[in-house]
N, C-alpha and C positions, 0 to 999 in steps of 0.2 A: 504493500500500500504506500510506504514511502517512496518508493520511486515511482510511483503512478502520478503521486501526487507530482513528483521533481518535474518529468515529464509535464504534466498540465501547467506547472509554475513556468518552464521552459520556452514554451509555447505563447502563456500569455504576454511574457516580456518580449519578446520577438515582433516582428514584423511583418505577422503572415499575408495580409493580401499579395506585401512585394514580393515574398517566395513565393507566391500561388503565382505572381505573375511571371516571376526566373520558369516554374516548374513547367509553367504554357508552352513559354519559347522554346526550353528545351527538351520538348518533348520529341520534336523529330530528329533530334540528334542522341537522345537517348536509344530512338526506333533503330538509330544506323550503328552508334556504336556503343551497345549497353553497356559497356563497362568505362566508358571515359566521364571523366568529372560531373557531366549534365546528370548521372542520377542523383549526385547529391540534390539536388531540388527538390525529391521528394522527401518533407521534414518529416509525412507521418511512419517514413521508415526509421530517418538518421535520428531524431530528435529519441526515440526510446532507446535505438540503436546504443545511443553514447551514453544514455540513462544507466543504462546496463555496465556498460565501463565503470562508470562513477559508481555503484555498488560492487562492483568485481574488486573496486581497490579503496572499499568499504570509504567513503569520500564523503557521504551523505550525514553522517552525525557527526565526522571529524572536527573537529577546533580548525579554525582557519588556518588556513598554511599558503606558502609562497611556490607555485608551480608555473613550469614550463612543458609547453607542448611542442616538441619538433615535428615538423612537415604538418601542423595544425590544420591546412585546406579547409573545407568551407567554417570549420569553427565550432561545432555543437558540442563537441566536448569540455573546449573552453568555456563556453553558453552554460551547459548543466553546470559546471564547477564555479563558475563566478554567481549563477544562482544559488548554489551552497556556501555562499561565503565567501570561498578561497579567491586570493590573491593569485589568478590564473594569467599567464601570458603565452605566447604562442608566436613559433618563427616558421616561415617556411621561405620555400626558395623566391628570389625576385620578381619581377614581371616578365621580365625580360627571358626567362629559363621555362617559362610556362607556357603554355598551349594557351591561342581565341578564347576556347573553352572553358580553360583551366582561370586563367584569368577575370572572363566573364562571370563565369560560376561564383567563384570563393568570393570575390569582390562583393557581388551582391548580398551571398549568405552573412559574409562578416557584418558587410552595414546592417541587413534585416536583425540581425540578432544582437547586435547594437555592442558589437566586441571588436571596430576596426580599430579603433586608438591603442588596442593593448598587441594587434601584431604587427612585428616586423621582420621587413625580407632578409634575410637570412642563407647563404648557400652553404649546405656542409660539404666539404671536402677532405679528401683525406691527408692524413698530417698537416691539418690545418687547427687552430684553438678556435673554440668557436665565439667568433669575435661579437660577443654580448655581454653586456654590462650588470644580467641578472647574476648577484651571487647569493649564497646562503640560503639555497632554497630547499624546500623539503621532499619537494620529487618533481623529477624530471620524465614524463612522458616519450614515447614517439611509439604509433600505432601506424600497422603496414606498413615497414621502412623501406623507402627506396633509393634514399640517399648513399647508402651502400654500392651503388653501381648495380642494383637490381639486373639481373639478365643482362649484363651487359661482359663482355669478352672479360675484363677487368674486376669483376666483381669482391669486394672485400673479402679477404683473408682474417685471420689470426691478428696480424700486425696491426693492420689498421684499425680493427676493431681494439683491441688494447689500445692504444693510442689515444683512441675516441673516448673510450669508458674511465681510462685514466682524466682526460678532460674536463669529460661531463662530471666526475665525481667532484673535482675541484673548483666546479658550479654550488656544489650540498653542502649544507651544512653537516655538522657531526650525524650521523645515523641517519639522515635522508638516502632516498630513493632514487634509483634510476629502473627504469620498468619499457621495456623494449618487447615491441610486438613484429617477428620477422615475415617477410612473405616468399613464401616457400618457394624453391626452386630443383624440382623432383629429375629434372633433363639432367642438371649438374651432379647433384650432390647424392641421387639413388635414393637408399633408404634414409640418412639422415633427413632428406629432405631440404630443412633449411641453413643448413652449414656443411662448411665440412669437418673431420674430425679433429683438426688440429685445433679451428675455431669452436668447435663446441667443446672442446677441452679446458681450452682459455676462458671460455663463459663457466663451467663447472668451478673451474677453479676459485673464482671472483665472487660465485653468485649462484643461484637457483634458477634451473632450468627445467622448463616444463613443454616439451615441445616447441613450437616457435615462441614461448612466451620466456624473456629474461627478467630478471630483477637482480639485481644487486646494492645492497648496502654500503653506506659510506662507512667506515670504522668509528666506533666512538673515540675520540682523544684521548689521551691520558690527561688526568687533573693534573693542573700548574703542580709544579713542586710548593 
């Protein structure tokens, strides 16, 4: 019942006629190519959709906290989270890096749901620091990664994935979160699916792994002497 209600709180704050009017336009580009960004317009999948995130990393009775969402796209996860309180921000790649569509889409979901001031464009690359100014946060997001070099010749390794998670942890404060959802690549990688094993050695090592799903802890500090 509480995320039904999160859900309808989600919804109200939002700007549906303008998403009902993104969802119009994009309908025949949904018909041509269902899986490109135009399905985010329909809210009454994504808006529980993300509801359901926000209960899976129990978000909804927490004490406000300071979070970042990598590769954030249309936004509802941000949305559900800044309706629970939290101090939620969100980056994703520029304008410039993104599809007509991709651009068209997110732009309007962020304004409808009234979360464009809290993102900024953002490219992750690899051995690169991720040049943002959020520190001391208590969890770091990024759901369906593709900044990884997804399906591409090049695609992340071991190496760069440490590199990354060493970073992002020096985003967290003590005992914060990094929670990474990968999208699977079965042509590569066979049975692991979405790594391979050196890489999914390096995530065991670090953190809890549960199929494509990562988390990792920041270490607590030692108290001052």
């Amino acid at each position: 019942m509480k995320l039904l209600r999160l859900a309808n709180q989600v919804g109200k704050s939002a700007d549906l006629p303008r998403i009902e009017r993104l969802e119009s336009e994009m309908k025949a580009v949904v018909a041509r190519e269902p899986t490109s960004a135009a399905k985010y317009a329909d809210y009454r999948l994504w808006i529980p959709f993300n509801v359901a995130r926000i209960g899976r990393l129990e978000l909804y009775d927490a004490p406000p906290l300071r979070l970042m969402d990598i590769g954030c796209g249309p936004g509802y996860f941000l949305a559900a989270a800044r309706v629970c309180g939290h101090e939620a921000h969100g980056i994703d790649a520029p304008a410039g890096i993104l599809s007509e569509v991709e651009n068209r889409t997110y732009s309007e979901l962020l304004a409808a749901l009234r979360i464009t001031p809290f993102v900024s464009p953002l490219l992750i690359e690899r051995y690169v620091p991720l040049a943002s100014p959020l520190r001391d946060l208590d969890l770091i997001t990024a759901y369906w990664i593709c900044f990884n070099r997804h399906r591409q010749d090049d695609e992340w390794g071991a190496g760069e994935w440490r590199f990354f998670v060493d970073d992002a942890l020096s985003h967290l404060r003590s005992s914060g979160m990094l929670h990474l959802e990968l999208n699977a690549n079965p042509e590569r990688y066979g049975a692991l699916q979405w790594y391979d094993k050196p890489t999914l050695d390096f995530f065991q090592s670090v953190g809890a792994v549960d199929r494509n799903v990562v988390r990792i802890r920041k270490p607590l500090l030692p108290p001052a002497p």
